[in-house]
Wavefront OBJ file of the C-alpha trace (Angstrom):
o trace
v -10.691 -69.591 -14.935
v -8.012 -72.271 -14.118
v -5.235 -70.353 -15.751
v -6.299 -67.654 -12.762
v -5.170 -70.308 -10.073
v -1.430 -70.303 -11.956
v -1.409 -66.320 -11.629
v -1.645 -66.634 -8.199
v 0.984 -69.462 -8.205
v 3.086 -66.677 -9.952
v 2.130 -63.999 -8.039
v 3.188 -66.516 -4.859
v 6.882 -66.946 -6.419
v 7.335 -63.639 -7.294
v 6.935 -62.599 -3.735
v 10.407 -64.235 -3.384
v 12.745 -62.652 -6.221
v 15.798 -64.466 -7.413
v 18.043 -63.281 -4.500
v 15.836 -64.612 -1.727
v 15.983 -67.815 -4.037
v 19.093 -68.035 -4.150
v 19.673 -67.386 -0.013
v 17.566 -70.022 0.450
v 19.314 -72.185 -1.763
v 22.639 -71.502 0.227
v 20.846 -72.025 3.523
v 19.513 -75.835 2.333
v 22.895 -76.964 0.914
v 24.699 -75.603 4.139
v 22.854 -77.160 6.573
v 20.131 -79.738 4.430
v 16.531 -79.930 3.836
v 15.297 -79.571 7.447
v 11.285 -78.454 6.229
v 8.975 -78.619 3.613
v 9.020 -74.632 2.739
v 12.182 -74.709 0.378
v 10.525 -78.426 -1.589
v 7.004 -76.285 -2.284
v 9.011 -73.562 -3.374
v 11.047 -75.762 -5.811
v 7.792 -77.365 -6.989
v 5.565 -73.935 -7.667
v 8.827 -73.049 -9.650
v 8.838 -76.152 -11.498
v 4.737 -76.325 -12.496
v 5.109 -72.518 -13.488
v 8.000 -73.396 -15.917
v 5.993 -76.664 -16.843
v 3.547 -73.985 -17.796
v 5.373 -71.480 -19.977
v 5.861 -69.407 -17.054
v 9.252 -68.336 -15.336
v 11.337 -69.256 -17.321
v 14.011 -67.479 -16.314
v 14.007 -69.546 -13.590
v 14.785 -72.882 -15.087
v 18.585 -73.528 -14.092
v 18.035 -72.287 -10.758
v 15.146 -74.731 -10.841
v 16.993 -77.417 -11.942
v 19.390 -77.108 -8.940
v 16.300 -77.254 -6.294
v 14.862 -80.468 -7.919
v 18.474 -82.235 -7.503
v 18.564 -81.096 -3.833
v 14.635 -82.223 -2.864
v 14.868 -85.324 -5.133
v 18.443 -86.524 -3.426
v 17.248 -85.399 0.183
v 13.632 -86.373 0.824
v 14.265 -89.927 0.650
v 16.758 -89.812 3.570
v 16.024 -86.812 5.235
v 14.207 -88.346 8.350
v 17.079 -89.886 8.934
v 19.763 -86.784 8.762
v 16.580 -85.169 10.835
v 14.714 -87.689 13.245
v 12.312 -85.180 14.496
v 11.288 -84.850 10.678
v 11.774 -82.247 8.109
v 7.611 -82.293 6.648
v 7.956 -84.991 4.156
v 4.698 -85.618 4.398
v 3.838 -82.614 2.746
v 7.191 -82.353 0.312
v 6.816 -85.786 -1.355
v 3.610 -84.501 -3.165
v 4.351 -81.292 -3.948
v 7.621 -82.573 -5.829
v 5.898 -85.973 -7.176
v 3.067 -83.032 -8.717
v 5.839 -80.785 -10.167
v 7.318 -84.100 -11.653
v 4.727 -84.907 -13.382
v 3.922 -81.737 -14.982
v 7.537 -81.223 -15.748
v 7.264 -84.461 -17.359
v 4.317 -83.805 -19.831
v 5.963 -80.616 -20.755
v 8.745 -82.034 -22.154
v 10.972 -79.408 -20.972
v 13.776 -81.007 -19.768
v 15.530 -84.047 -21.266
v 14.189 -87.580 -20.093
v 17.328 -88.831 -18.607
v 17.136 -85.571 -16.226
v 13.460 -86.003 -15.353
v 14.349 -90.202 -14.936
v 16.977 -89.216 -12.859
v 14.416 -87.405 -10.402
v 11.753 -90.071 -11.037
v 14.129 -92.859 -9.785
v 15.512 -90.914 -6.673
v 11.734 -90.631 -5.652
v 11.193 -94.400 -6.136
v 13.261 -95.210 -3.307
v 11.219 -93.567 -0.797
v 9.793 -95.911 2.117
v 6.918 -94.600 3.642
v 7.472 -96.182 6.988
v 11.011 -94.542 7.145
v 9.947 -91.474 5.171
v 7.471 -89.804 7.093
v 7.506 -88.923 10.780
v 4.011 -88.819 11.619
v 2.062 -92.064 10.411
v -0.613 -94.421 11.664
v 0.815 -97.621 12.128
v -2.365 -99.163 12.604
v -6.325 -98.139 11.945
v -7.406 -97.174 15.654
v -4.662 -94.410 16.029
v -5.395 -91.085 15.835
v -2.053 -88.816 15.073
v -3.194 -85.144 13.453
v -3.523 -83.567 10.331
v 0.010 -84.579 8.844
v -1.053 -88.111 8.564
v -3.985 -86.808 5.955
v -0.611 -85.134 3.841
v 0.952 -88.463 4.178
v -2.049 -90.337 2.800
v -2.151 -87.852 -0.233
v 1.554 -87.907 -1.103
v 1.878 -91.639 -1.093
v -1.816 -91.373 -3.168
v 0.522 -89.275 -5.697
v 3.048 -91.416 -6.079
v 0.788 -93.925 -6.616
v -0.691 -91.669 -9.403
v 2.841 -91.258 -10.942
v 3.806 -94.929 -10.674
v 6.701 -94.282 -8.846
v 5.245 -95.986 -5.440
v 3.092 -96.072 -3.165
v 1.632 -99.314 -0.416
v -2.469 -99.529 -0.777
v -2.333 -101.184 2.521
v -0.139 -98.419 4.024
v -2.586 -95.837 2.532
v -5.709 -97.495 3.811
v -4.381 -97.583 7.334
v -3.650 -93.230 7.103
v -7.416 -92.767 5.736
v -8.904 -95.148 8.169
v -7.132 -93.224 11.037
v -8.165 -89.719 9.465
v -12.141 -90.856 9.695
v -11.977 -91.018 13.320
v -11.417 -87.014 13.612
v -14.402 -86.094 11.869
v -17.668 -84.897 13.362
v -21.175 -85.085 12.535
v -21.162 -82.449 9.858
v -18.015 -83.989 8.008
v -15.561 -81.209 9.777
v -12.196 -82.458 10.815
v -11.212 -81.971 14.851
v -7.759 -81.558 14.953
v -6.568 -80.631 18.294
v -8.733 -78.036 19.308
v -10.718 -77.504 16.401
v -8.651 -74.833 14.131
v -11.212 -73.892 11.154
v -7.616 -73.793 9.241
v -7.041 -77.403 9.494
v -10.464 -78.535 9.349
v -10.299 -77.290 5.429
v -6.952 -78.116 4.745
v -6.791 -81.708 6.226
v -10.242 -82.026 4.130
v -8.469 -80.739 1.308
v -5.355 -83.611 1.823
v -8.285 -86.039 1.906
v -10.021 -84.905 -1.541
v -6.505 -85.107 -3.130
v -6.085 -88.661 -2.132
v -9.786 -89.608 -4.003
v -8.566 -87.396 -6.776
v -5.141 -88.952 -7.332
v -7.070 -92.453 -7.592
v -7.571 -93.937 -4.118
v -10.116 -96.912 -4.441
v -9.218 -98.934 -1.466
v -11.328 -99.721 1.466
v -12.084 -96.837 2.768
v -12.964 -95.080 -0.646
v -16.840 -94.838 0.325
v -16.780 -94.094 3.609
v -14.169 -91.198 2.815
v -16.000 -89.909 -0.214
v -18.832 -89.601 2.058
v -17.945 -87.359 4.991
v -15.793 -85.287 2.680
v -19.424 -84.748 0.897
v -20.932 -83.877 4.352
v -18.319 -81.413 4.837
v -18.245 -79.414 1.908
v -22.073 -78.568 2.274
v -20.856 -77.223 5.973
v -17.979 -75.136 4.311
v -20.574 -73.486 2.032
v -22.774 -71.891 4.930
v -19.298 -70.799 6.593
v -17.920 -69.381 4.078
v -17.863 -64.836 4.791
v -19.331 -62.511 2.356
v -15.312 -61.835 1.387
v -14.781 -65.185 0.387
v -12.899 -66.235 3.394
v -13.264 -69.445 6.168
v -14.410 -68.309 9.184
v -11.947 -67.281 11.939
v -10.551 -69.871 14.908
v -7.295 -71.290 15.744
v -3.968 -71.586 14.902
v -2.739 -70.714 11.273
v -5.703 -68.391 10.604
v -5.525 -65.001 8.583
v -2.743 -66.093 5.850
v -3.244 -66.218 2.173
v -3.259 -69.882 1.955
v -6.681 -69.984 3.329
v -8.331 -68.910 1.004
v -6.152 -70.639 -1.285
v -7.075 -73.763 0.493
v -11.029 -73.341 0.287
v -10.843 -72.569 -3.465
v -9.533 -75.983 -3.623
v -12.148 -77.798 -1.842
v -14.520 -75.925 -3.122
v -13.347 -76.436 -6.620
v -13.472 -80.707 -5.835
v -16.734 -80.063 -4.672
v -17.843 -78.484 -7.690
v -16.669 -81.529 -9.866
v -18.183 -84.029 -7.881
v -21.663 -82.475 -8.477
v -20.778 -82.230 -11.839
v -20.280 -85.663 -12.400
v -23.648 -87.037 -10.841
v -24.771 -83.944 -12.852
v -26.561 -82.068 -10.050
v -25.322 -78.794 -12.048
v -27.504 -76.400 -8.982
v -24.710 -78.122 -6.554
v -22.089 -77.405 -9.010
v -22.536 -73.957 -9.250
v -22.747 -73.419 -6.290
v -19.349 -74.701 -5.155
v -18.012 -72.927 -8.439
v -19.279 -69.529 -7.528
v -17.916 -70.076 -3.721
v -14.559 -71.365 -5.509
v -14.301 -68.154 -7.184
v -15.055 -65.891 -4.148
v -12.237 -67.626 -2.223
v -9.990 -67.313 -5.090
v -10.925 -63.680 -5.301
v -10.445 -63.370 -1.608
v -6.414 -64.323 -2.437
v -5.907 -62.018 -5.436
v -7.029 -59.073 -3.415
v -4.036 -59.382 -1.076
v -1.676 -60.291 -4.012
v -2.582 -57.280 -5.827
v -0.777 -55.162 -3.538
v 2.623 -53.558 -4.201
v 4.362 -55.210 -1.698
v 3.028 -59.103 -0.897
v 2.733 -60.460 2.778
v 1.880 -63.648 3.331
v -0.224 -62.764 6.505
v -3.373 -60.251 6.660
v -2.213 -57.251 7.136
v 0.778 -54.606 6.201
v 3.336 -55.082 8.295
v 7.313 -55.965 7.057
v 7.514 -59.148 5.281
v 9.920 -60.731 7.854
v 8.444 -58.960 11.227
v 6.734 -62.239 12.287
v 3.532 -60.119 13.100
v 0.667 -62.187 13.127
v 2.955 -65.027 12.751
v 3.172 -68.496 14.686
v 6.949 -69.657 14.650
v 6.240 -71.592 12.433
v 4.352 -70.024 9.848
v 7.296 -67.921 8.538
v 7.113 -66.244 5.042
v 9.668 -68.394 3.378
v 7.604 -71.333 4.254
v 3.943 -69.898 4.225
v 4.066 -67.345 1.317
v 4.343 -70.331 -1.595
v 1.992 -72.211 0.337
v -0.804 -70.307 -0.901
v 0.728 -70.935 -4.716
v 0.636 -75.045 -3.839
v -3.532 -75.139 -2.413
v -3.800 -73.204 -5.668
v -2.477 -75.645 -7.756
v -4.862 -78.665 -6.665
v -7.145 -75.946 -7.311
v -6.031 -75.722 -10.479
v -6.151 -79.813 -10.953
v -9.806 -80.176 -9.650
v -10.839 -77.255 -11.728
v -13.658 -78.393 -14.384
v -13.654 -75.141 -16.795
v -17.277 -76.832 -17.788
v -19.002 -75.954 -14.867
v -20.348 -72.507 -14.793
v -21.014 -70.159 -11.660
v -24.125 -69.493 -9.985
v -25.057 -68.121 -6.647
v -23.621 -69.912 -3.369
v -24.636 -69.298 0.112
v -21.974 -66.750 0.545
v -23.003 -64.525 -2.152
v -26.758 -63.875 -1.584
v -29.499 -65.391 0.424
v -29.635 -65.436 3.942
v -29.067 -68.481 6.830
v -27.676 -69.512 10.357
v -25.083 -72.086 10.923
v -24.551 -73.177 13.839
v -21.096 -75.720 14.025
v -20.796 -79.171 16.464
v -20.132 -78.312 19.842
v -16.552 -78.998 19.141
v -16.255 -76.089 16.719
v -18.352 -73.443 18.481
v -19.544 -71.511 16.204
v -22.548 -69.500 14.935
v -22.227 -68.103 11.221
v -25.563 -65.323 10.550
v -25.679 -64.367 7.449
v -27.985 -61.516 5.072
v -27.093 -60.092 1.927
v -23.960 -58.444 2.175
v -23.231 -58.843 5.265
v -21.780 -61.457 7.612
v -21.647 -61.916 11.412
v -19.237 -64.843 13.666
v -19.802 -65.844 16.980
v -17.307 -68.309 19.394
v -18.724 -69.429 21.716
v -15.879 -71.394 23.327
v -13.023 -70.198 22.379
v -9.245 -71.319 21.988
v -7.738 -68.459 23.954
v -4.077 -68.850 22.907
v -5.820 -67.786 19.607
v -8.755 -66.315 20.214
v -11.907 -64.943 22.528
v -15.426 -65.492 23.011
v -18.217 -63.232 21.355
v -18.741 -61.340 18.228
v -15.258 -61.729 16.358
v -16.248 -60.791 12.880
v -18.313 -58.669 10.906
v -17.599 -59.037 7.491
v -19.183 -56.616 4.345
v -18.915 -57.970 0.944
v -16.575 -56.024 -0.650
v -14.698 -54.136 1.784
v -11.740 -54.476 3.627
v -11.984 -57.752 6.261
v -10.334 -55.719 8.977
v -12.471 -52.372 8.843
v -14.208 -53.500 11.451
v -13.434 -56.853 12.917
v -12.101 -59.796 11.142
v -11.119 -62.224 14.146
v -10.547 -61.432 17.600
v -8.156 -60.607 20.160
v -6.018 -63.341 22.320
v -3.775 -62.780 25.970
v -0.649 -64.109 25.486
v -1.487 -65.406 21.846
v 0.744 -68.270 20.210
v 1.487 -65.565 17.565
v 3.881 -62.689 17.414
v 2.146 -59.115 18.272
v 3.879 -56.153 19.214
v 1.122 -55.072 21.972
v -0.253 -56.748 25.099
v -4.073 -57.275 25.160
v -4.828 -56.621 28.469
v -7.583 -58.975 28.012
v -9.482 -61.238 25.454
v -11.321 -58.862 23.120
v -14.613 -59.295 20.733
v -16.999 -57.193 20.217
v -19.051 -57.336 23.875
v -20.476 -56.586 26.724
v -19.426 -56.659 30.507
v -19.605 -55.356 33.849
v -17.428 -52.428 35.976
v -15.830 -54.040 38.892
v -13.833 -51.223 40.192
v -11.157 -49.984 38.092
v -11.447 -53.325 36.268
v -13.726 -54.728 34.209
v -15.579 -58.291 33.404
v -16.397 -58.838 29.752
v -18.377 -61.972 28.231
v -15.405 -62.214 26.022
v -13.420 -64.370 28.341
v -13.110 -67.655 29.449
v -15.432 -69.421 31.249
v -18.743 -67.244 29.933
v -21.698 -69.278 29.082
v -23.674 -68.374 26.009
v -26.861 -70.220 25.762
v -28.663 -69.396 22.576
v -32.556 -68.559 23.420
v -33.706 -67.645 20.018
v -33.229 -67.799 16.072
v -34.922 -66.446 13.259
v -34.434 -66.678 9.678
v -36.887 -64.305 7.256
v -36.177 -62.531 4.301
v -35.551 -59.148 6.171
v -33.191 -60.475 7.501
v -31.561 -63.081 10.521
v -31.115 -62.927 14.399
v -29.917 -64.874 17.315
v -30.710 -64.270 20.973
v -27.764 -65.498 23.617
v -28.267 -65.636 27.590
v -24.769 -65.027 28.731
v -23.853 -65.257 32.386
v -20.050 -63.958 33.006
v -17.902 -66.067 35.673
v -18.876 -63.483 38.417
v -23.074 -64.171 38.009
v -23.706 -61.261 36.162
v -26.013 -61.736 33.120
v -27.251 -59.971 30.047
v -29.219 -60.718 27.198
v -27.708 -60.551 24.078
v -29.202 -59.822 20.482
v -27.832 -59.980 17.057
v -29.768 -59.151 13.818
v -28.068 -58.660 10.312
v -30.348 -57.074 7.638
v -29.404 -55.798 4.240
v -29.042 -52.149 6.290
v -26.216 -53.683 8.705
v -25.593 -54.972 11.687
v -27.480 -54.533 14.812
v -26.523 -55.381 18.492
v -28.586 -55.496 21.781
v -27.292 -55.834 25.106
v -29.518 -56.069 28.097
v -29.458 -56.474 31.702
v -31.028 -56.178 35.106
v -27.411 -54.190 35.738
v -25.651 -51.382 34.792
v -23.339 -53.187 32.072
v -20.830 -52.062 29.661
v -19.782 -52.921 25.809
v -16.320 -53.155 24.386
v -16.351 -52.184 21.277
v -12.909 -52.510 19.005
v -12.320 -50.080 16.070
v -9.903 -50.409 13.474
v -6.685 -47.876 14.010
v -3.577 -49.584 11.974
v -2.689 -52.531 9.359
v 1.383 -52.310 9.655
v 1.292 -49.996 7.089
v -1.830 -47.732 6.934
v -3.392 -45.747 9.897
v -7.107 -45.363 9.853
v -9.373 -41.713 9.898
v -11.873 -41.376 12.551
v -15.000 -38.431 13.244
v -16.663 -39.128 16.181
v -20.062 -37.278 16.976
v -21.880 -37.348 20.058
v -23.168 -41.204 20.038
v -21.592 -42.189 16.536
v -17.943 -42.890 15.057
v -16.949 -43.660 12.077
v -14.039 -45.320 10.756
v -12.697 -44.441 7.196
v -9.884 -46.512 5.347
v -9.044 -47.662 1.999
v -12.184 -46.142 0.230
v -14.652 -47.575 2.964
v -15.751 -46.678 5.976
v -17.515 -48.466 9.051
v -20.493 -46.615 10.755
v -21.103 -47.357 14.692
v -24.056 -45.635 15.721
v -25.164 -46.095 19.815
v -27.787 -44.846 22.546
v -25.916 -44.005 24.893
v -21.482 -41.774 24.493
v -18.880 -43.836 23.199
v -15.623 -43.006 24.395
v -11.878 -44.181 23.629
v -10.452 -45.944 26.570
v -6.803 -45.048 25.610
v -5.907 -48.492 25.533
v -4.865 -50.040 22.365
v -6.023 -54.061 20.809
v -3.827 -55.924 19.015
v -4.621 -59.427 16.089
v -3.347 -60.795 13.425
v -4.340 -57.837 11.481
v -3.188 -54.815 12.953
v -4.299 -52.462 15.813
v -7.377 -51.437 17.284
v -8.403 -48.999 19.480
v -10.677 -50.479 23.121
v -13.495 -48.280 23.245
v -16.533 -48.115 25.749
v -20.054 -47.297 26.111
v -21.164 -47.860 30.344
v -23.145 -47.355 32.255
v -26.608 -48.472 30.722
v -28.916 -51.651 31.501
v -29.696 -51.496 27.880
v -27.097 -50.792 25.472
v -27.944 -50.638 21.461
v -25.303 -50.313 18.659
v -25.806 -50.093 14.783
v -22.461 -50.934 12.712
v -22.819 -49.947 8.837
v -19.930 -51.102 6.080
v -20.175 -49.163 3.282
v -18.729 -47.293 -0.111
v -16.976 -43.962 1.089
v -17.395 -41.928 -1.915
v -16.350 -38.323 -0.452
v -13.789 -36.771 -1.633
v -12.634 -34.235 1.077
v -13.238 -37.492 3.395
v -10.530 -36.792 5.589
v -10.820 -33.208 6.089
v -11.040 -32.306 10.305
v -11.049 -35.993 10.687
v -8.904 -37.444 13.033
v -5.781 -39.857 12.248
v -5.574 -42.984 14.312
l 1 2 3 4 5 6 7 8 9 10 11 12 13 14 15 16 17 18 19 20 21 22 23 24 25 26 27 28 29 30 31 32 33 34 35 36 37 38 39 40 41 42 43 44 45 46 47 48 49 50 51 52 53 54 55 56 57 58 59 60 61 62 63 64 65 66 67 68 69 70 71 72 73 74 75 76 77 78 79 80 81 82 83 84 85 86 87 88 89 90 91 92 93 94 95 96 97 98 99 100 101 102 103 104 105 106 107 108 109 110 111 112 113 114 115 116 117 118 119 120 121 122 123 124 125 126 127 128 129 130 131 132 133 134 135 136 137 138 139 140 141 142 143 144 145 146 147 148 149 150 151 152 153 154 155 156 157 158 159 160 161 162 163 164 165 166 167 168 169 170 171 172 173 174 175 176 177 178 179 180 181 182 183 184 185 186 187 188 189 190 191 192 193 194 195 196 197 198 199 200 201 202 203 204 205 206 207 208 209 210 211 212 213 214 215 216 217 218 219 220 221 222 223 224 225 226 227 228 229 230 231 232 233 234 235 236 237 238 239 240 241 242 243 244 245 246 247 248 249 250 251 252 253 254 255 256 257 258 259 260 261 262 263 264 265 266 267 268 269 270 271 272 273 274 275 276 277 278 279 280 281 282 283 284 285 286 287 288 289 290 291 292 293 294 295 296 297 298 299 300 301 302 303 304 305 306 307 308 309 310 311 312 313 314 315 316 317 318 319 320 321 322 323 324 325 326 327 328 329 330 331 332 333 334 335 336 337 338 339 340 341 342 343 344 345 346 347 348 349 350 351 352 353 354 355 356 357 358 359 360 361 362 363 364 365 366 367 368 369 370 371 372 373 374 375 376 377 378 379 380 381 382 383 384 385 386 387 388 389 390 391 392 393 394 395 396 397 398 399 400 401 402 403 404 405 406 407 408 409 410 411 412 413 414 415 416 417 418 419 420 421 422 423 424 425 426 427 428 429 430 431 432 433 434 435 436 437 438 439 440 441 442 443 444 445 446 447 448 449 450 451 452 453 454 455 456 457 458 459 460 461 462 463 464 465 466 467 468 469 470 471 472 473 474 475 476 477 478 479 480 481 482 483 484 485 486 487 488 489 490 491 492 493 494 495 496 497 498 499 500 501 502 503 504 505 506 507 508 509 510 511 512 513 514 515 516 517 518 519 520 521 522 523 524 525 526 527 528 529 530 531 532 533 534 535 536 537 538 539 540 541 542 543 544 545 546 547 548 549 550 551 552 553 554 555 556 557 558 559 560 561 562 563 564 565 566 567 568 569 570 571 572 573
């Protein structure tokens, strides 16, 4: 199974080819190492050829490890607002030390690179640090912790006392179900900074703060098992979301997970972080199976930015996904065998801290998320996902739909959008997906039919509806009820970047055909397209409405489309 985690690595690289290599090369010695995309790069290159793999890309290799091993120990200061050395120094010290105990380059080239990375200071390395135990600075500082914790590892540096200070400042950010709050609670950088964290106990960290970190790492990875979808993926929220690395990320922890159990031999534990390990690792391979690779969820051109924060360009996030899945790769114990996790079968509720906001349901196959609160630059409150194991993410909603998001799209939302209900006012309308909406849950039920929720939501205008969720082994089924004539907003699937879906709509039920599935909404009262068109990180949807009801009902069913004439008469969206 661990040689699975260096496909993907592979796969990752090979999204690149030699002549996008080679650009980037150009673009780092014109104008210097100015962030940490072009050092993971180098090192996924390097651990692949430490590997047997890519070899044709040794000499071109060799280059890139001169430039990251010469720059990174002055680059802050060529660059004083920092280039991501926090996150470089490991993945270079890692590709070191592989390179090293491969033997596939001559020691006096690989001593050469080992003494350039000596000279690194942390204090004049890194940009973001804590300079002292009470401060709280983001996410970066966990990378920091973990690359010094490397070098460490490789003998080539390190300060305990320096490290001790960036874990003590990490353990302020975590709430009472070991999930890291970075600003505004991103489900993205709760696993990854968690991730940063296990790497530092892996790579030998025994200082003061060993326990205590060991600990809420523990408390978190049994919360990332009940949050993890039927498709293997974290749940939706936040910046960063919807790229290959997350998955990437969560096989990681998961796989750390699984080896801790392992040790203390509690082998049911084990299993089941091994089996969720393997679901998010599957979860990345589906996407890199594809003829052309994007580094984002969906279709569109490599280098449109769709779905994309500024930052989280393909040069730098594409590899990124090949570097999670090499500490996969490291904390990978071969020994420990699969079983079932949470994600796979059974049935529960999760319901996150306040800070986080969410409500996971889960039954069988399928998989519902709820925000309650949401981070509207990314985001909007309501049903944003309904997952089916096995089928595409996006056939019917994989996360939801911002105003103004801090993400390229190439359509307005008109307003936040989740699966929901509302209220007419005029030619307007008032959903409960927006800001300000209180959801108060009234009721919860776990049996082995299946699980529900019950929310009283009052919109900012007064109006209020009742609002019922149950997920059974059939599907997915939604209540809305009010004193009022209310609406629902309902979201369906149209366009990945690449694809467009098939629709048939009869009378009170549409369904939604693409890539050998198809999603089933079945109402009580007409359904009928809006004209107006949804935009996310995955594609486009089309906005459309049931009205006029106190008491609106909706089935949604995910299943195998095994027609063959299935998109005869049927409408192209």
């Amino acid at each position: 199974m661990k040689e699975k985690y260096l496909a993907i690595m592979e796969k990752a690289v090979g999204a690149y080819g030699s002549g996008r290599i080679e650009k980037y090369i150009a673009q780092v010695v014109n104008g210097g190492l100015r962030e940490h995309g072009f050092p993971r790069l180098t090192a996924n290159i390097g651990i692949l050829l430490a590997h047997g793999r890519r070899r044709d890309l040794k000499e071109i290799f060799a280059q890139m490890m001169d430039i990251c091993c010469e720059q990174i120990p002055a680059a802050l200061e060529r660059e004083p607002g920092g280039v991501g050395n926090e996150f470089s120094v490991k993945e270079i010290t890692l590709c070191l030390l592989a390179l090293e105990k491969a033997g596939l380059f001559p020691a006096s080239t690989t001593e050469m690179w080992r003494s350039r990375l000596k000279t690194i200071q942390p204090y004049t390395c890194y940009s973001t640090i804590a300079r002292t135990a009470a401060e709280k600075p983001g996410n970066w500082v966990a990378f920091c912790a973990a690359s010094e914790q490397a070098r460490v590892y490789a003998g080539i540096g390190g300060e305990s006392d320096f490290i001790d200070t960036q874990v003590a400042s990490q353990l302020l950010s975590f709430d009472e179900n070991g999930m890291y709050r970075d600003p505004n609670e991103p489900m993205v950088y709760d696993v990854t900074t968690r991730l940063q964290l296990s790497a530092v106990l892996y790579f030998g960290y025994n200082g003061k703060y060993r326990e205590e970190l060991d600990t809420v790492l523990a408390k978190g990875g049994l919360s990332t098992l009940l949050m993890q979808s039927v498709t293997g993926e974290i749940p939706f929220g936040g910046r960063s979301n919807q790229f290959l690395h997350n998955e990437a990320v969560l096989a990681a922890v998961m796989e750390f997970e699984a080896a801790r159990y392992h040790k203390c031999g509690d082998m049911v534990r084990a299993g089941q972080f091994k089996a969720a390990a393997v679901m998010a690792r599957d979860a990345v391979c589906r996407y890199l199976d594809a003829e052309e690779l994007h580094h984002v969820k969906n279709a569109y051109p490599q280098d449109s930015f769709y779905g994309c924060e500024k930052y989280a360009y393909f040069d730098k996030y594409m590899v990124t996904a090949g570097s999670f899945a090499y500490l996969a790769w490291l904390f990978a114990d071969d020994t420990v065998l699969p079983s079932e996790c949470p994600a796979g079968t059974g049935q529960h509720i999760f319901q996150t801290s306040p800070y986080f906001h969410k409500t996971i349901l889960k039954y069988g196959t399928y998989y519902a998320e709820y925000d309650t609160n949401a981070d509207f630059h990314y985001d909007a409150n309501g049903l944003g996902r309904i997952h089916r194991q096995g089928a595409p993410s996006a056939i019917c909603i994989s996360v939801p739909f911002a105003v103004n998001p801090l993400y390229r799209l190439d359509v307005e939302n008109a307003v936040p959008a989740s699966v929901c209900w509302g209220v007419r006012e005029g030619e307007d309308y008032l959903f409960s997906s927006e800001k300000g909406t209180e959801y108060k849950l009234s009721d919860s039920a776990v049996t082995d039919t299946g699980v529900s929720v019950k929310w009283q939501c009052c919109l900012t205008d007064g109006h209020k509806a009742s609002e019922s969720c149950s997920v059974t082994k059939n599907g997915i089924s939604l209540c809305y009820e009010s004193t009022d004539e209310i609406c629902c907003l309902l979201p369906v699937f149209a366009f990945d970047g690449e694809q467009k879906t098939q629709t048939e709509e009869k009378e009170n039920c549409l369904t939604v055909y693409y890539r050998g599935w198809r999603c089933r909404y079945t109402l009580n009262t007409v359904l009928r397209d809006s004209g107006k068109v949804l935009a996310n990180r995955n594609g486009h949807y089309r906005a459309f409405l049931a009205e006029g009801r106190k008491r609106i009902e909706i089935t949604i069913v995910i299943e195998p489309d095994s027609s063959t004439n299935q998109f005869i008469g049927i409408q192209q969206i």
